[in-house]
Structure formats: structure tokens, C-alpha cells
N, C-alpha and C positions, 0 to 999 in steps of 0.2 A: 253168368250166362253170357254170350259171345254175343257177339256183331250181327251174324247171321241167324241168329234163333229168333233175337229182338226182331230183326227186319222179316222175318216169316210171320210174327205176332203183328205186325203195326196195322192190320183189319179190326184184329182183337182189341187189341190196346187199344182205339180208339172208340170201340164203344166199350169196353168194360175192362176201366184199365186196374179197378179193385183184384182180378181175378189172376192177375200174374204181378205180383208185386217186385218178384226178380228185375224182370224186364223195365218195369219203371224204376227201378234203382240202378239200368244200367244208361237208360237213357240221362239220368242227370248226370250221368260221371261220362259217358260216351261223346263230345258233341258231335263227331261223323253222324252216328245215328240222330241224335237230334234234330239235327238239320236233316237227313231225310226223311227224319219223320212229321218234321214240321212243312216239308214240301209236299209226302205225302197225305199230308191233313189238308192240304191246301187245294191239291186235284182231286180229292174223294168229295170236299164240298161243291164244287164247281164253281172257285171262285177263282180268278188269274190271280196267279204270283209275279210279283211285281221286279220289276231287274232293273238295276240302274242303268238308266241309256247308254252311259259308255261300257260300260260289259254287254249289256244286250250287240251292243256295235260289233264290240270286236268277237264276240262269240260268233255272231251271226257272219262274218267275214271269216274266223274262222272254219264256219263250215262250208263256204265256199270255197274256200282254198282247197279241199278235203275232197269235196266233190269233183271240181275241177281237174286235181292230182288223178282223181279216180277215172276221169273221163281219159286223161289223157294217156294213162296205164291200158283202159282198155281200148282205147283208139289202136296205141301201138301191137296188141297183141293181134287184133285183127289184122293190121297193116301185114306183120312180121306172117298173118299164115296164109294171106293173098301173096305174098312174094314166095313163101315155099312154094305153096300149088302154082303159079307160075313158074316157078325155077322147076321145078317137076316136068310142068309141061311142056317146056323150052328143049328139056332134056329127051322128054319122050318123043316129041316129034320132029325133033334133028339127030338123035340119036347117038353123041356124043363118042359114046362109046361102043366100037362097034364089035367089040369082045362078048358081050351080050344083049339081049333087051332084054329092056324093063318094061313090065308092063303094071296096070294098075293094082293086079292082084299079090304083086311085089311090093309096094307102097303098103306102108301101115297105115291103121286108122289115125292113130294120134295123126298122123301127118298130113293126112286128109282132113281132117276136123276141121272145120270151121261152127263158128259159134252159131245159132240157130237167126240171133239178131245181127245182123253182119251190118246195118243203119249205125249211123251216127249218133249219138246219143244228142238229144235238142240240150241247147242250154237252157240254164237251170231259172226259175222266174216265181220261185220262194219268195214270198219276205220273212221277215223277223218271227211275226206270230206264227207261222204257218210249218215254220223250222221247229220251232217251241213245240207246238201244239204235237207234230210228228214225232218228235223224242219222247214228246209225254206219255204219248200212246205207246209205240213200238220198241224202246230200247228201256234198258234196263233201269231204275231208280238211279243206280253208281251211277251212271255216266249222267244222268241228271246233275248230280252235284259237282259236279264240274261248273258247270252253267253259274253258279250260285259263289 
């Protein structure tokens, strides 16, 4: 049985693991799965799993860095389509070129787009658990065992 059949069963497996005996003979030879399945057993109880401070640290700064990178990716792409629509405008109302005009139904939409949130994104004011708790919920088990 594969990796991902096991990880489909670990609701199963955990209450009735007599009933796929494959799947527990892949978790003892697998430990990837192991260890998600032992993390998975650890959020279905709703008990905290526990992370050595110094990984919980540099995880937790890891994902700052992530976030951070991210704010400043979409900082610039707004910056970069306030200076088109300005460069636009600049053009359209001195009119550069006086071979034709332009007017806005010459302009395409990509180029007019602007994002619907065009605000700065606040910094970010997470802590450690709060990081956790959010991956627990929302992203995938894989990306969980990183963490781990």
C-alpha cells in the first residue's frame, strides 16, 4: 500500500486499526507516515504537540521571513500598477504622441487592473501558537512535518 492510501486511512486507522492490516504494516516500515500519523493522532485528541523551543523559534521566524517576502512581492506589484496607470495618465493627458490618441478604451484591462485591496498589508503580530494552531487547521498534514 503507498503513502497516500495510508494517509487517506489515518481517521480509519485510528479507530479501527484491526480492519486494514496493509496499512499498519506500512506505517511500521514507512516513518514519513509515522510521524504524520503520530501528529495526526495528536490533533484528533486535542492535545498540543509539543516542539523543542529551538525549532519551534526558528520555524516560527521562518514563517516570518515567508510572510514578510510575501508582503513585500505584493507591495511591489501594486506599486509597479500605480506607476503604469500613472504612466498612462501622464501620456494621456500631455499626449506624447501626437500621431494619435489614446484614449482609455485603447488601454487593456490587464493594465488597468488594479488589485481590489490596494492598502498595505499590517504587519504580522502572530505568535508561535497562533502560527501552529493555523497550519493545523488550514494547510496540508505534508507541510506540517516539516515543523516536526
Amino acid at each position: 500500500m503507498n503513502c497516500e492510501k495510508v494517509q487517506e486511512l489515518f481517521p480509519e486507522l485510528q479507530d479501527q486499526p484491526d480492519r486494514y492490516p496493509e496499512a499498519v504494516k506500512h506505517l511500521e516500515t514507512c516513518s514519513s507516515c509515522k510521524t504524520l500519523f503520530h501528529i495526526f493522532e495528536g490533533f484528533s485528541d486535542d492535545t498540543s504537540v509539543l516542539i523543542d523551543p529551538e525549532k519551534r523559534d526558528m520555524n516560527f521566524l521562518n514563517i516570518q521571513k515567508k510572510m514578510k517576502r510575501h508582503d513585500k512581492i505584493v507591495f511591489t506589484r501594486r506599486l509597479s500598477s500605480v506607476a503604469a496607470i500613472f504612466l498612462l495618465s501622464i501620456v494621456t493627458i500631455f499626449n506624447i504622441n501626437q500621431s494619435s490618441t489614446i484614449s482609455i478604451a485603447d488601454i487593456s484591462d490587464d493594465i488597468l487592473y488594479l488589485q481590489s485591496e490596494s492598502s498595505m498589508v499590517p504587519a504580522v503580530s502572530m505568535d508561535q501558537d497562533d502560527i501552529i494552531e493555523y497550519l493545523a487547521q488550514y494547510e496540508s498534514i505534508e507541510s506540517l512535518e516539516n515543523l516536526f
